[in-house]
C-alpha positions in Angstrom: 18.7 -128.0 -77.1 21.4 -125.7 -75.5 24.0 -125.0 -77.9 27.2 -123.3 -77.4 29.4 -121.7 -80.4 32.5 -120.8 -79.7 33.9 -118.2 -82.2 30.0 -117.6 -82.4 30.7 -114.1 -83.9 32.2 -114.6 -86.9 31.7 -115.3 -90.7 30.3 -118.6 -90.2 28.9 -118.4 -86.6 26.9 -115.5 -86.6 24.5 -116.8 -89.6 24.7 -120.6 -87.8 23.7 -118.7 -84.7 20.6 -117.1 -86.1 19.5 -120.9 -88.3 20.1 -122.9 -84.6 17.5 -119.9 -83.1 14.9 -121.2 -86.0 15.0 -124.5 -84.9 14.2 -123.6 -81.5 17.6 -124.1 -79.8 18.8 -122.0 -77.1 21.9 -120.0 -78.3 25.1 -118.8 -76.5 28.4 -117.7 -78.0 32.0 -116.9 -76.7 33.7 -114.7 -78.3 36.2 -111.9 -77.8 34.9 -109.1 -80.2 32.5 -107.4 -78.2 31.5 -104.8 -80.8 30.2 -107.4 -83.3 27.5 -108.5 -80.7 25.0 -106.0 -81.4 24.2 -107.5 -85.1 23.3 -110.8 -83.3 19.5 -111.4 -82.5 18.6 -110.2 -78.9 17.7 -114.0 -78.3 21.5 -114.8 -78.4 23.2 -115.4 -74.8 26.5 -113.0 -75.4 29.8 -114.2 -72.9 33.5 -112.5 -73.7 36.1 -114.5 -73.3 39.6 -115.1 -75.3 39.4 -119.1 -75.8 42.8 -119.9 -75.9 43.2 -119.0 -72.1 40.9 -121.0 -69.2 38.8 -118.5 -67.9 35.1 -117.9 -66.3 33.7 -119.0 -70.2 34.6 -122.4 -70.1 32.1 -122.7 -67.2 29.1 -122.2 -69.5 30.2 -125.4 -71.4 28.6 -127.8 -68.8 25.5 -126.5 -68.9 25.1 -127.2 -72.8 23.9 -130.2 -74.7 25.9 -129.3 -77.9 29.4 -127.4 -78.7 30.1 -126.3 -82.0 33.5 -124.9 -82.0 34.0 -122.4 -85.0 37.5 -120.4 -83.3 40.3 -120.0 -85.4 43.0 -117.3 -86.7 41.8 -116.6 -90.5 44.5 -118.1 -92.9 44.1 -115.6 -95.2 47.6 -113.3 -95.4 51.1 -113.6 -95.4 52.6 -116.1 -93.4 54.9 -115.5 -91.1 56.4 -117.5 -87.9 54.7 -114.9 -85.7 51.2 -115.8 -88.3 51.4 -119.3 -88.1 51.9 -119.6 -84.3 48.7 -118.0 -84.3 46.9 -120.0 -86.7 48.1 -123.0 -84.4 47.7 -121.9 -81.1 44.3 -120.3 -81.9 42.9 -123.8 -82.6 44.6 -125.9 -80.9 44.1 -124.2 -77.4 40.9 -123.3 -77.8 39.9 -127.0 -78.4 41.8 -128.3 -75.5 40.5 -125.5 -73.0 36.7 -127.0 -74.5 37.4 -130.5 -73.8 38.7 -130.0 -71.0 35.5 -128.5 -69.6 33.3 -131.0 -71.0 31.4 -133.2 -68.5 29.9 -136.9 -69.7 26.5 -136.2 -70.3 23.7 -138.3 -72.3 23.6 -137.2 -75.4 25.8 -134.6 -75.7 27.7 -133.4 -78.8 30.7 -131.4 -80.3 31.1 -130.5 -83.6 34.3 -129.4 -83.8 35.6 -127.4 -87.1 38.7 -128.7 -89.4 39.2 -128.1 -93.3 39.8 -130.3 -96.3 43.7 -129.1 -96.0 44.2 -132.1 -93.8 44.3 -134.0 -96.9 47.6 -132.0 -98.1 48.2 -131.3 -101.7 46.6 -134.9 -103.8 46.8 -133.7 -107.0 43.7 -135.3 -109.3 43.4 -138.0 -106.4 39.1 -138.2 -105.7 39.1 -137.9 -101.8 37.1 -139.3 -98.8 37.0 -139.2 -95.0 38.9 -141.8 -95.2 42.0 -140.4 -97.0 45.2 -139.7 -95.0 46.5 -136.6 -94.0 49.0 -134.2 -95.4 52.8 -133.3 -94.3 52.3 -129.1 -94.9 51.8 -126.6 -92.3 48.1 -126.3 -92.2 47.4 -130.1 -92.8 49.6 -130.6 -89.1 47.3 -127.8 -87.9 44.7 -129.7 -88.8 45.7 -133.6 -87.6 46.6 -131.8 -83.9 43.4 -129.6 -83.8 41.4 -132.8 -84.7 42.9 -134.7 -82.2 42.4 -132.7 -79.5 39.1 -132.7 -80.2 38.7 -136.7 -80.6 39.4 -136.5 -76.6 35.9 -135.3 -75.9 34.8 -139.2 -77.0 36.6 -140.3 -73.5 34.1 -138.8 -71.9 31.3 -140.2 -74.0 30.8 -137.5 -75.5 30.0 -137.6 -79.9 32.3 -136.1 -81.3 31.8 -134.8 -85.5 34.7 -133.3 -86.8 33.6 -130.7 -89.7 36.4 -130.4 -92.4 35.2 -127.4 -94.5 36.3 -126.7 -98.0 36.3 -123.1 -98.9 33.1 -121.5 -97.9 31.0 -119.0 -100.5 28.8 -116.8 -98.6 27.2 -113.1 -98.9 29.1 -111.1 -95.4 33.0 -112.4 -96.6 35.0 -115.4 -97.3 37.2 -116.2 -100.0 34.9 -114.3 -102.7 35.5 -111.4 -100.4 39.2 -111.7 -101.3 38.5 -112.4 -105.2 35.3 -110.0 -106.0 37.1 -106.8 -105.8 39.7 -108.4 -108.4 37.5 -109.3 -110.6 35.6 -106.2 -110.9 39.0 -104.2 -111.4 39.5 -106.2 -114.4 42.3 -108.0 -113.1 40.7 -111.3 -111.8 41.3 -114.8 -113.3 42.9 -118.4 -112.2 45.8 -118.8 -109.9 48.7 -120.4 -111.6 48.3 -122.6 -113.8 44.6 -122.9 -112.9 44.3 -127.0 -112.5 44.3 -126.9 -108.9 41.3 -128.3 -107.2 38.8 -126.0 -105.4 37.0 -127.6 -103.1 34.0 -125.4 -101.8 30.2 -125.2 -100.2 27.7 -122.3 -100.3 26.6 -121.2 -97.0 23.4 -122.2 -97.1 24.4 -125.9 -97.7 26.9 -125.3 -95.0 24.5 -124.2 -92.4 22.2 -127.0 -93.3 25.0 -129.6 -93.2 25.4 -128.2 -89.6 22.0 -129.0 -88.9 22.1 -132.4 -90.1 25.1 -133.4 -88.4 24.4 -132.1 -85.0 20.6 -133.8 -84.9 21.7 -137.0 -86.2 22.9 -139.3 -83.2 24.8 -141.4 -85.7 27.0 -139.0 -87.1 30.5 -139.1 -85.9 34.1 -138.4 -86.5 35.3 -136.6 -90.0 32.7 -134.7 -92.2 34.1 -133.5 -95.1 31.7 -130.2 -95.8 32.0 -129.6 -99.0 29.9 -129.9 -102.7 30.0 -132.9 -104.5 31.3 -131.4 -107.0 34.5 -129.9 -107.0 36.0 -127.7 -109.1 39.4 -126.7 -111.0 40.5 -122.8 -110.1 40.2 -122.1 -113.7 36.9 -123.0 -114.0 35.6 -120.9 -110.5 37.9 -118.1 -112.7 35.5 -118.5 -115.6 32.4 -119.1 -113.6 32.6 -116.0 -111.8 33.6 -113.4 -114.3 30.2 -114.5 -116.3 28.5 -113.8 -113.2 30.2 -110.5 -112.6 30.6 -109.6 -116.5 34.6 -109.3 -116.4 37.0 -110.8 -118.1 38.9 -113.9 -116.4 42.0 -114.6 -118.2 44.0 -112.7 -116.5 46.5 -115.3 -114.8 48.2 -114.6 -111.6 51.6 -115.8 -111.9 52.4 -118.4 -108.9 56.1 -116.9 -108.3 54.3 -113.3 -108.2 51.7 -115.1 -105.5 54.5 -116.7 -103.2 56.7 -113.6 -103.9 53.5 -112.1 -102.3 52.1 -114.3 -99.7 54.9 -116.5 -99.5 53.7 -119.9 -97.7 50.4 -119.2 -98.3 50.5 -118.3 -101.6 52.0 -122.0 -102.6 48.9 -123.4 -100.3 46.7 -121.3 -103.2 48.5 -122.8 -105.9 48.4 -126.5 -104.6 44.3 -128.1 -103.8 42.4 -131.0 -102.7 39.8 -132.9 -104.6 37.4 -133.9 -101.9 33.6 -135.1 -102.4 31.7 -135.7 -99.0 30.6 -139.0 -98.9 29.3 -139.2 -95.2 26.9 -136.7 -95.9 25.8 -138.5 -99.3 25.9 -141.6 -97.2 23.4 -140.2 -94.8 21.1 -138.7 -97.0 22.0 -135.1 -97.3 20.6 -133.2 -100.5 22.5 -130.0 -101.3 21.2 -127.0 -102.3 23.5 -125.6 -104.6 25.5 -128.5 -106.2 26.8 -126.8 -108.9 29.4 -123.8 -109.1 27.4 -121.4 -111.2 24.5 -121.9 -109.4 26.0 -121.2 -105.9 28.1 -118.0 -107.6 24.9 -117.2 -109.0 23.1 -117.0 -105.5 26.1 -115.5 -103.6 27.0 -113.0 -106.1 24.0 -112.2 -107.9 23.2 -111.9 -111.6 23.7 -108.5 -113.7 
């Protein structure tokens, strides 16, 4: 198959690149970071383009038999009116610059990327696909960036919506944020700690991808995240064995919204989602468990 990625050149979409070029798909990403292009495999069809504004790029979308749409504003930082228009905008044009060059075609599929921050803050509520969306800033991101990408099916076209949870991997992510921390000796839960973390290792994520974009029934919201969720303490406690640092050290939440002000009450608040679709459908994850997946990512001393 033809695949395009669009925001193919980041955390996430250079790694799925490389996994769809093992399963013999043809590979082409838009992106507007030029520089990052030389660590992709030669095999990889490079365009620039910004996605948020129509332009020459969008051209390439009917010539593809899949779309996985990975662009976005990180989330990570301060919020700020300026910030959050970005975080919108970023998604929400994109997505409605790649439906709109969509054509009907046989078979055809987006995968179009979310998180599990649609459900809002649920407390200790066990969460589904089916559960209803939030009221906060990113969970409105997220019902407007979904359904701009629900108008794709108009055109017959199968549309999976990919809500990630927080996504461990090797190159960055949110252990990119916490490491350093830790290994300071100042890392430890946020809060008070009971929030649910709702995560998946690369590895599973990339496979999940797979699974979802070669299985014709597959559709609508994915929840991509481990069946088994965990509090912020425990990741705390997980990963400071793995690292050999101490992790009681408790970040105060008035010091973290003094700091990151909306964002850091996002940090403080969490979801606890399991993925039923993909249990429904048969997908068997590779790293499950917390420790394991830290274990992998991180590495043992």
């Amino acid at each position: 198959m033809k695949v395009l990625i669009i925001g193919g050149l980041g955390f996430v979409g250079t790694q799925l690149s490389v996994r769809l070029l093992e399963r013999g798909h043809q590979v082409t990403v838009v992106d507007r970071s030029p520089g990052l292009h030389a660590h992709m495999p030669r095999e990889v069809i490079y365009i620039s383009g910004d996605s948020t504004l129509k332009g020459a790029w969008q051209e390439e979308i009917a010539h593809q038999d899949g779309v996985i749409n990975l662009a976005g504003t990180s989330i990570f930082g301060r919020w700020n009116d300026k910030t959050k228009k970005l975080i919108y905008d970023s998604r929400i044009l994109t997505t409605r610059n790649v439906v709109e060059a969509m054509s009907p075609k046989k078979g055809s599929v987006l995968c179009s990327t979310s998180a599990v921050g649609y459900y809002g803050f649920r407390n200790d509520e066990l969460i589904n696909e089916e559960g209803y969306p939030g009221d906060d800033f990113l969970a409105r991101v997220c019902v407007d960036w979904e359904n701009e990408a629900k108008m794709a099916a108009d055109k017959g076209v199968r549309v999976a919506i990919t809500r990630f949870g927080i996504v461990l991997g090797k190159t960055g992510g949110a252990l990119g944020q916490m490491i350093p921390a830790f290994k300071k000796f100042v890392g430890g839960p946020l809060g008070s700690g009971d929030q649910w973390f709702s995560w998946i290792h690369m590895e599973d994520l990339l496979k999940a991808f797979m699974f979802v974009f070669e299985n014709q029934e597959i559709r609508g919201p994915v929840n991509f995240c481990s069946p088994n969720p965990v509090r912020n303490r425990e990741l705390a406690k997980a990963l400071g064995k793995i690292l050999s640092r101490p992790s009681f050290l408790t970040m105060p939440g008035f010091m973290l919204r003094l700091v990151l002000g909306e964002f850091g009450s996002l940090l403080l608040e969490g979801q606890r989602v399991i993925p039923a679709k993909l249990l429904k459908h048969g997908f068997s994850f590779s790293y499950p468990d917390i420790t394991e997946a830290l274990e992998d990512v991180v590495g043992k001393d």
